[in-house]
N, C-alpha and C positions, 0 to 999 in steps of 0.2 A: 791643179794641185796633184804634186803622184803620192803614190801611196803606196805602201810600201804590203809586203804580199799579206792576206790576211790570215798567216798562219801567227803573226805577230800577238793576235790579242787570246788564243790559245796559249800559246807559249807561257806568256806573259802570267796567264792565268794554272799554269803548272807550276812557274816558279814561284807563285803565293803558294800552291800546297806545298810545295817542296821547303819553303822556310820556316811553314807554321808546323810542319812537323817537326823540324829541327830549332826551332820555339822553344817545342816542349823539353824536346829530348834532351838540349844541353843548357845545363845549369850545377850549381854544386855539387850533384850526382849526376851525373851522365846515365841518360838512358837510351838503348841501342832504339835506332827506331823502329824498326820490327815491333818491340814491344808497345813503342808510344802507339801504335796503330792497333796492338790485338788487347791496350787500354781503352780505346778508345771507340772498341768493337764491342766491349763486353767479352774478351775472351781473357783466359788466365796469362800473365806476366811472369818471366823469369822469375824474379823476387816479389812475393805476393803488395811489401810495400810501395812500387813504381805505382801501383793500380793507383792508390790513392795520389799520389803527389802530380800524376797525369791529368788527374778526370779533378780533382778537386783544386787545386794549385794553379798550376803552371797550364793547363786548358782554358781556364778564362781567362789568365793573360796574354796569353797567345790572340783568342777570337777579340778581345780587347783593342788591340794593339790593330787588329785585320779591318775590324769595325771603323776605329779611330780612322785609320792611312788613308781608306774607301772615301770617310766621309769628309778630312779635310783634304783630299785631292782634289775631289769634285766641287767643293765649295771654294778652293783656290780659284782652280776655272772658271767657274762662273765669274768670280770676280773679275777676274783680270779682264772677260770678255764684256762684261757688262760694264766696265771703266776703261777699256783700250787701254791696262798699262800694265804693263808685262812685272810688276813686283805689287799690284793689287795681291791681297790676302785678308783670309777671313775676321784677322785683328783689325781691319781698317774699319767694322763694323759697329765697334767698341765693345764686342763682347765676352774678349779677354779682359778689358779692363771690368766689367760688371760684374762677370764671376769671381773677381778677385777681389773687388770691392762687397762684393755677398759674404763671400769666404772672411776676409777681413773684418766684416761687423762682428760675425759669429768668435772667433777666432781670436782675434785683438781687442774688440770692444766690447768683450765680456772679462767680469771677473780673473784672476789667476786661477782660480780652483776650476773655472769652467775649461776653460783652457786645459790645466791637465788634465779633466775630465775628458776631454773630447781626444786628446793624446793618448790616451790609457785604454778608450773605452773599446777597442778594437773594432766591430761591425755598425758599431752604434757610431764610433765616431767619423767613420766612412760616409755613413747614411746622412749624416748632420752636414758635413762637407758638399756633400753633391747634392742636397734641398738649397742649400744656402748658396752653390752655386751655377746651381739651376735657375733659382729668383733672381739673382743681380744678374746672369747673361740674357733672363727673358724679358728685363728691364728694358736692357740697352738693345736689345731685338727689337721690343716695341717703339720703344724711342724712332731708332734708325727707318723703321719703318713708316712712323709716321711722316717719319721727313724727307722720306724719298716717294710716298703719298702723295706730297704736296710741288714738291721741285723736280722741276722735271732736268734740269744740269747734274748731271752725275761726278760733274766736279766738284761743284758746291755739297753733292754730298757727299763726297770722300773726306771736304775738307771737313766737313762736321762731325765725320768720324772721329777724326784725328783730334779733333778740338775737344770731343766728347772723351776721347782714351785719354788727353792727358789732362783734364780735370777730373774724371774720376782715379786717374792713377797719383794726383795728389793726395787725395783721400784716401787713400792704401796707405801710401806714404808717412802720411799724419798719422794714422792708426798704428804704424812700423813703430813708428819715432817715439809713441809715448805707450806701448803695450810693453809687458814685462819679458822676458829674457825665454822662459817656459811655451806664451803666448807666439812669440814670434817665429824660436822651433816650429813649434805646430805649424805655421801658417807658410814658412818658407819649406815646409816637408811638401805641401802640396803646390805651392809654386813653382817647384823645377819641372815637376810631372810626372806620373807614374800612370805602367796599364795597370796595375796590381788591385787597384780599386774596387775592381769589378769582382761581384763573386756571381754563381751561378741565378742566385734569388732575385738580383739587380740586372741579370744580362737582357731578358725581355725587353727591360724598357728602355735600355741605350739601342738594342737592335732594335725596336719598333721604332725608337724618331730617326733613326740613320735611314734606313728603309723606304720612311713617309718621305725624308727631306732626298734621297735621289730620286724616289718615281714622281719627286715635287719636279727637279730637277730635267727628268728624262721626256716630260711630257712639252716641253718647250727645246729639244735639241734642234730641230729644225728654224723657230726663231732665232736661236741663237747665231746661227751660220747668217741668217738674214740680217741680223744687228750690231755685226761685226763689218757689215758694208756702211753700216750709219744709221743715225736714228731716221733721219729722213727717207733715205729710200725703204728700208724696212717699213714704216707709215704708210709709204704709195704700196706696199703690195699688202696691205692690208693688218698688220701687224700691229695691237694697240701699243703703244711705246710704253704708256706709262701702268699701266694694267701691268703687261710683261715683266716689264723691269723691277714691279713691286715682288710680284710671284718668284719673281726665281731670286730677290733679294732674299726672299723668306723660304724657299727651301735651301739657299747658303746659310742665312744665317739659322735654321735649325740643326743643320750639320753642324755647326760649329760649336753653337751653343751644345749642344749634347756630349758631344765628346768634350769641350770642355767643364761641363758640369763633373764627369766620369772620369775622365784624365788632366785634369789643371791644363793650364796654359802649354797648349803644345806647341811649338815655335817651328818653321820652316818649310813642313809639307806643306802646309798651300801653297808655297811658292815654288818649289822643286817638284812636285810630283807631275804638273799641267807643263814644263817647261821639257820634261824629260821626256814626256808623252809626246808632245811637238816634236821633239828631237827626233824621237824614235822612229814615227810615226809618218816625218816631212808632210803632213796635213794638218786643215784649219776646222776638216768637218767634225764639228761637234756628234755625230752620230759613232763617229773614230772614238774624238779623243775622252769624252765622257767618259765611256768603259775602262778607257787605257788609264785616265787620269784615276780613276778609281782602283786598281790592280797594281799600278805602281807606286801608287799613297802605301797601299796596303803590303805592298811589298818593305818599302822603305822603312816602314814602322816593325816590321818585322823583325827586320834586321839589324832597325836599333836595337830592340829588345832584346837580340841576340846579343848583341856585342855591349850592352849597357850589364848583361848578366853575369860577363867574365865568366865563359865555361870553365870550368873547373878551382875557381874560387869562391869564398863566401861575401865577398863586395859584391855590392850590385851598384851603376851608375845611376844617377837621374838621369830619366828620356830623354831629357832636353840636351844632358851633355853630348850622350851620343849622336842624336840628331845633326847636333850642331856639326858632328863631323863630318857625316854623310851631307848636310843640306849646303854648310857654308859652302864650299867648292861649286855648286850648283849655281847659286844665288852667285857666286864672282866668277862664274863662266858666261851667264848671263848676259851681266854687266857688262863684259869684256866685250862677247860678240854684239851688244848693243850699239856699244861703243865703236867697235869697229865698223859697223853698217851705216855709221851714222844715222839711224832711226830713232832715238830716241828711247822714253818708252812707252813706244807703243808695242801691243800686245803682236 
């Protein structure tokens, strides 16, 4: 496998600072970045008010956004390589459907007054959102885990992802269809996705499971190289299959579940951040592409954030729409060169 010079995952790793500064910097006020940085130093700002809109604002959606890209990058990868299929992603786990069916109880299947209560209530209503879809993603974590415990076909248990997403995604549905007009606002504001979520008081414990769920991830990279030749020969050289395959189900699906707990359903980096990585990278060793996969999630999320904020307007997009613009091209480049190789897809 060649690999490409190793000045790549440097680089790589300047151009996440280079965007998370420019994160900050540009939004309805523009702020030069010199200052975003002598904000972020503790040092005085041109105009005394950038200090706060840096350090309290637009800093935790930034490390937000860095957090999220990091953790669904790596939890892409792992997928696609633990199912050999190059469009595996962390939804096939059903833990986009769980947080939204959590979301949805609270949200839809309560009262109207609670509902605008929870619209209204600003930090409180944040807090209520990512308890509620922390539970239904840690549901369908448990769930999937159980059943990849037990089955040792990693086919049979994609298919029971799938099977699992869209019967709980009926149940959203139902809750959509008979919740009130007030209710459903709410529940579709955190459906498209935002990093905005997060404030300082909250940042702890989205970094502490993104953290646990890559050193879950990091401590099986050499497995992983071994498990992409099969599960069999990975067994002859000593490699539990089905131990492994649980562990690094569950340090994906922690990455996912958290940042979706944190940022709703975020759609597309699992599947563009590990593909781009590959690209980049022309290598299969996971010792590469983990870091890479995580750098250029983080990248990519950055960038949505950038371009979802309209510098110099007061619109701001949902994540998911910008995503979609960076990822779809990604995901039909993919497709194309899959198609072309006649490979199928395998990863």
């Amino acid at each position: 496998m060649t690999v490409r010079p190793p000045i790549l995952l440097p680089a790589l790793g300047l151009l996440v600072v280079l965007l998370l500064v420019l994160g900050i910097s540009l939004g309805a006020v523009d702020i030069p970045p010199l200052d975003v940085v002598r904000a972020l130093t503790g040092q005085p700002t041109a105009q005394p008010s950038w200090a706060y809109l840096v350090t309290e604002l637009r800093a935790p959606r930034a490390l937000t956004a860095l957090l999220a890209g990091a953790g669904l990058g790596v939890s892409g990868l792992v997928m696609q390589t633990l199912f050999r299929n190059a469009l595996a992603e962390p939804n096939m786990l059903g833990i986009h459907a769980g947080a939204s069916l959590g979301v949805g109880l609270i949200v839809l299947g309560g009262s109207g007054a609670l509902a605008g209560a929870l619209a209204g209530a600003g930090l409180g209503a944040n807090l209520g959102l990512v308890a509620a879809a922390a539970l239904g993603a840690t549901a369908a974590m448990a769930f999937m885990l159980a059943v990849a415990a037990m089955i040792r076909s990693g086919v049979i248990v994609i298919i029971l992802g799938v099977v699992l997403n869209a019967f709980v995604q009926a149940g959203v549905n139902l809750l959509v269809y008979l919740g009130d007009a007030e209710a459903v606002k709410t529940y579709t504001t955190w459906v498209v996705g935002s990093f905005e979520r997060t404030t300082w008081r909250s940042m702890p414990v989205l970094a502490l499971a993104v953290g646990l769920g890559l050193a879950v991830v990091f401590t099986g990279v050499k497995q992983l190289n071994l498990y992409l030749l099969g599960e069999t020969y990975a067994e002859s050289l000593g490699v539990p299959v089905r131990r492994f395959r649980w562990l690094m189900m569950l340090g994906a699906a922690l990455l996912a579940g958290a940042v979706t707990a944190y940022s709703g359903p975020i759609l597309f980096l699992g599947i563009a951040a590990p593909h781009l990585a590959r690209g980049l990278l022309r290598a299969g060793d996971h010792r590469l592409l983990v870091p890479a996969s995580a750098l250029l999630g983080a990248a990519i999320a950055l960038l949505a954030g950038i371009i979802g904020q309209l510098p110099g307007a007061e619109l701001t997009l949902p994540i998911n729409t910008s995503l979609a613009i960076l990822g779809a091209p990604v995901v039909a480049w993919v497709l194309i060169r899959m198609g072309r190789s006649g490979r199928g897809l395998e990863v």
